[in-house]
N, C-alpha and C positions, 0 to 999 in steps of 0.2 A: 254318448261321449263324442263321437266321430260324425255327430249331426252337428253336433254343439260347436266341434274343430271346426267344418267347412265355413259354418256360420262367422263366425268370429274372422276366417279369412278375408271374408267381403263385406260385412255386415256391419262390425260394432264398434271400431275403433277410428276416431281422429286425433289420433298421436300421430306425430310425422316421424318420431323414430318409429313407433310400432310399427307404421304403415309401411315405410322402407325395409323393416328389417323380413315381414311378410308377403312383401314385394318380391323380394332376391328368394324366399323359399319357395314362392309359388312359381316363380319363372326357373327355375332351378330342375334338374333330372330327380331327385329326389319328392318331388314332389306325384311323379307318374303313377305311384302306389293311389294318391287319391281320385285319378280320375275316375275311374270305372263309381267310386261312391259319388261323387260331384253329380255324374251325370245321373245318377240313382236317384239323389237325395231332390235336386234340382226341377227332375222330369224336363232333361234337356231332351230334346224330339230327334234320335238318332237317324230317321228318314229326313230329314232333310241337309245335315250335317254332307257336307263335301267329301271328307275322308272318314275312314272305318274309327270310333271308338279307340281301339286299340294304339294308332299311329299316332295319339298325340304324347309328347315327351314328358307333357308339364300342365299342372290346371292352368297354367295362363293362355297354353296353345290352344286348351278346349274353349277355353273364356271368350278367346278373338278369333275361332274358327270362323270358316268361310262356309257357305252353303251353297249345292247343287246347282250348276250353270241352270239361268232363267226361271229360279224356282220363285223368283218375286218378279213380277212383271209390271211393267212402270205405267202409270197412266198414262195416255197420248196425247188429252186435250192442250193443245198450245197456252189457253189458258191457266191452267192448274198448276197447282202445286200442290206436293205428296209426299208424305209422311219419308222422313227422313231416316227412321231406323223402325224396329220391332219395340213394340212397347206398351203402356196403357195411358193412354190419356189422363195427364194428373186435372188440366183444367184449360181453357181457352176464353177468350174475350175480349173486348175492344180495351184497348190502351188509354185513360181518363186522366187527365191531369198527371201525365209523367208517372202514373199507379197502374200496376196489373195485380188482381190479385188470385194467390195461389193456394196451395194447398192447406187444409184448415183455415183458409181465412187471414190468413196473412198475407199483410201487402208486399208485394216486390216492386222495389222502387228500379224503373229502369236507368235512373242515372245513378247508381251504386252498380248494377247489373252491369254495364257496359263501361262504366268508370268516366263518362264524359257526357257534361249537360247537353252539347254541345251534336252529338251521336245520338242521343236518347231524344230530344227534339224532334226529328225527321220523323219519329215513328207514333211520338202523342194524337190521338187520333185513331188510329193503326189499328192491328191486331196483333195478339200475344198467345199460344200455344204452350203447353208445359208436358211433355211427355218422359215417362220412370222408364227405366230397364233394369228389370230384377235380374238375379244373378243367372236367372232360367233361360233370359233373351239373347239374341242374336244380336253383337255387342258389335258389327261396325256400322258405320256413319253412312249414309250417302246424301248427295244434293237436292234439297226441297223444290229447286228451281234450278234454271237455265241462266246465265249471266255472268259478268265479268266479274274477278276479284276488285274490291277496291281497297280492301284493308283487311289482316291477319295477325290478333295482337293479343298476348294473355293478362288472366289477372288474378289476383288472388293470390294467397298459400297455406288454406286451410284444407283439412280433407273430414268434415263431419259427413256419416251419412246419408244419402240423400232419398231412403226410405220415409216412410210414415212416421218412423219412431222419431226418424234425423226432422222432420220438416215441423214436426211438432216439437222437439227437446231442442234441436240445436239452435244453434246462433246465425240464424237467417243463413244456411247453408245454400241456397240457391243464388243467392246473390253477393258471395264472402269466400266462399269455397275454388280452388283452384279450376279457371278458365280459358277454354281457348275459344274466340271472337273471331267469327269469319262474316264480313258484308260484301255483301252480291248486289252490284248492280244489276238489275233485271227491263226487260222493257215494259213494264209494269211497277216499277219504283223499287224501293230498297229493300234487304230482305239479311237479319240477322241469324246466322245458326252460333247459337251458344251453347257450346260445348263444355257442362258440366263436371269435375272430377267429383270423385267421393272418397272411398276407401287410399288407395294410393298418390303421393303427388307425383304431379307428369303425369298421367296414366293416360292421355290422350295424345294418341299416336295419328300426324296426317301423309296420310298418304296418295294426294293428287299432285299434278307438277304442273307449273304455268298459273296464268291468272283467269282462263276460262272455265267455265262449269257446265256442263250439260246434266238436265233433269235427271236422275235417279243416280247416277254415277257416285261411284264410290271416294268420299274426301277422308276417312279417318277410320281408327278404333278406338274404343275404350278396352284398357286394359281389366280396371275393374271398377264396379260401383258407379252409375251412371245416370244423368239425365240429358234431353237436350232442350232447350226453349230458341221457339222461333218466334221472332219479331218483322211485322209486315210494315209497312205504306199502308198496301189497302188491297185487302182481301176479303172476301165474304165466303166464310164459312160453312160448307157442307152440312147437313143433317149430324151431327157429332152427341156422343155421352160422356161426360163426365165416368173414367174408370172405362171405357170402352177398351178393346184391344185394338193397334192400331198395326199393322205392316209398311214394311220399306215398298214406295210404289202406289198406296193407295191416297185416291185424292182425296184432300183435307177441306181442299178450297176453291174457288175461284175466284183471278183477279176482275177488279172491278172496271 
């Protein structure tokens, strides 16, 4: 029953009243009873966690914890670009006629995805990335690249899913679902991190200041339920597997 509770916290619902009303009980003191199960249930990896178990107030504090200084250490090459959060690779590949396609075999049309034919253009051609964060994963964001903001804009207000279950039932959640859009000019061409919700709306919190980004550096968190997809110009992709684990820091890529 209390596998089934945590479940259901992150897991099963795209109601936006449910999601709200789940939101304020997980971010809530009442809620501190279930961390010690979260992180049971979860197999959250307490050695690498920043503060003790016991210190967090709320599953949401455990959800967006921070981990041990330089426990992820960033690739160096000037060329690359590196895996932006903790995660498993849903799918990657070159970007064809304005189509990436994603999980099961569905297409993701990147001009729904970014809301503008106009955005999604620059990247046809490109390369497309799609990595999950289950509820087990280290839930903040950092920079794929090094480069200037040029645009910071959301979209969506659905929150289904963004599991296996979500990408196969629901209604194209990866490109429908509550977003926030960050493009990086980079010296190497344009570079989208789209920042997927799932479970709660809002649930993507940014936390960098200014319009600069330096490689591995920390832009945000997911509160809950998460994916990110990055959108290149033009990268050629490292040795990768489909379903791979991927870490914040490791290279993905090189530009071309």
């Amino acid at each position: 029953m209390l596998k089934f509770l945590l479940k259901s916290l992150v897991e099963l619902t795209g109601n936006r009243f449910v999601s709200r009303k789940l939101a304020t009980f997980t971010e809530s003191k009442y809620s501190k009873f279930l961390v010690p199960a979260f992180a049971s249930i979860y197999k959250i990896d307490q050695e690498e966690m920043r503060d003790p178990l016991s210190s967090y107030p709320s599953v949401q504090a455990l959800f967006t914890r921070k981990l041990k200084q330089d426990l992820r250490p960033i690739d160096s090459h000037e060329a690359s670009a590196v895996s932006p959060v903790d995660g498993v690779l849903n799918d990657y590949g070159t970007i064809q006629d304005g189509i990436a396609f994603s999980v099961k075999g569905k297409q993701l049309s990147i001009d729904e995805l970014l809301g503008s034919k106009t955005k999604a253009s620059r990247y046809n051609g490109g390369s497309y990335m799609v990595i999950y964060l289950s509820p087990q994963h280290y839930h903040r964001i950092h920079s794929p690249v090094s480069g200037r903001i040029v645009d910071n804009y959301t979209l969506g207000g659905k929150s289904y899913p963004v599991n296996k279950l979500g990408e196969k039932y629901g209604k194209r959640p990866l490109s429908t679902n509550y977003r926030r859009i960050t493009e990086v000019d980079t010296e190497h061409g344009f570079c989208a991190i789209v920042k997927v919700g799932a479970l709660n709306i809002n649930s993507i919190q940014l936390t960098y200041e200014g319009n600069k980004l330096v490689k591995g550096q920390e832009i945000g968190y997911f509160s809950f339920g998460s994916t990110v997809i990055l959108l290149f110009e033009q990268l050629s992709f490292s040795t990768l597997a489909v379903e791979q684990a991927l870490k914040v820091g490791e290279r993905i890529g090189l530009f071309n």
